[in-house]
N, C-alpha and C positions, 0 to 999 in steps of 0.2 A: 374507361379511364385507364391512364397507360399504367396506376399505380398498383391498380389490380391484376394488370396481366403480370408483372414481374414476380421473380420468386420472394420469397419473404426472407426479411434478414431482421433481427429483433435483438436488441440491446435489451436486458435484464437488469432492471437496479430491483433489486432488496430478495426476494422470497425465492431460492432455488429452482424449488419443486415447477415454477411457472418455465422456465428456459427448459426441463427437463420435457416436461408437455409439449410445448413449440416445437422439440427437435423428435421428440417421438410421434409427431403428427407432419413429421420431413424436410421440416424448415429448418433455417439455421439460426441460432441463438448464443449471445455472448454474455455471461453471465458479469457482470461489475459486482465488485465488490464493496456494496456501501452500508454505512451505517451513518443513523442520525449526529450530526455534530455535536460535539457534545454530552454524547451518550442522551441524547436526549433531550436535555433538561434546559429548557426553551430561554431564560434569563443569560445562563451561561453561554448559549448560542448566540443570544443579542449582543453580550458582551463581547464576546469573540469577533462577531460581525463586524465592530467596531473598529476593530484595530485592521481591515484590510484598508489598504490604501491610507493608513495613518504614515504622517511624515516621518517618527520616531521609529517606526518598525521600518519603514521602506531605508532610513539610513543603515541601521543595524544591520538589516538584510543585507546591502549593496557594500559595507563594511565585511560582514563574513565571508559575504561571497569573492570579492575581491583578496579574503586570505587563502580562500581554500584555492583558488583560482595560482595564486603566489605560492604557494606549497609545494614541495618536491617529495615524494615516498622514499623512506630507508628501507632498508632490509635489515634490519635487527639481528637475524639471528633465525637456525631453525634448527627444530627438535623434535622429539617423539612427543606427540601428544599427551599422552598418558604420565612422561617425567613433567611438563608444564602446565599440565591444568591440575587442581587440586578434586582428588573426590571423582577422578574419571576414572568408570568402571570400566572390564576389560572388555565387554561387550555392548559399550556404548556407541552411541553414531552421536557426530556432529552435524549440524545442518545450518543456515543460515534464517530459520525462519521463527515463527512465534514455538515457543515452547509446548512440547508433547508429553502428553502422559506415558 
């Protein structure tokens, strides 16, 4: 089968350590980064289910997106970090992503 003569290329949804195996066994592995909707908690995932393709979110949707779409960016203004953010240590880093300890 032509499926098996090919090299292996493996998309990873949930548990690391599996994409880590794959690629130390010489294949290639992309790990996704997911998590159950919801945190979990299977009611609030129906409920949320609900609302795809609901007319009241598809208008609102095509409402924002049409502002963001009409928007132009300013330039406000630009400073030393440390005189505009409050509470910035002097050996702090900025980053754009979730919060670090």
């Amino acid at each position: 089968m032509k499926l098996f003569s090919q090299d292996l290329s493996v998309l990873n949804v949930g548990i690391a350590s599996f994409g880590e195996a794959i690629r130390r066994a010489g294949s290639q592995a992309t790990d996704i980064d997911w998590s159950p909707p919801a945190g979990g908690n299977a009611a609030v995932g129906r409920d949320l289910a609900k609302l795809v393709n609901h007319p009241h979110v598809e208008a609102a949707n095509r409402k924002a997106h049409g502002a963001y779409l009409a928007s132009q960016p300013v330039l406000e203004g630009i400073g030393i970090a440390r005189s505009a953010i409050p509470n910035m240590g002097r050996r702090m880093i900025l980053h754009a992503g979730p919060p670090i300890a």
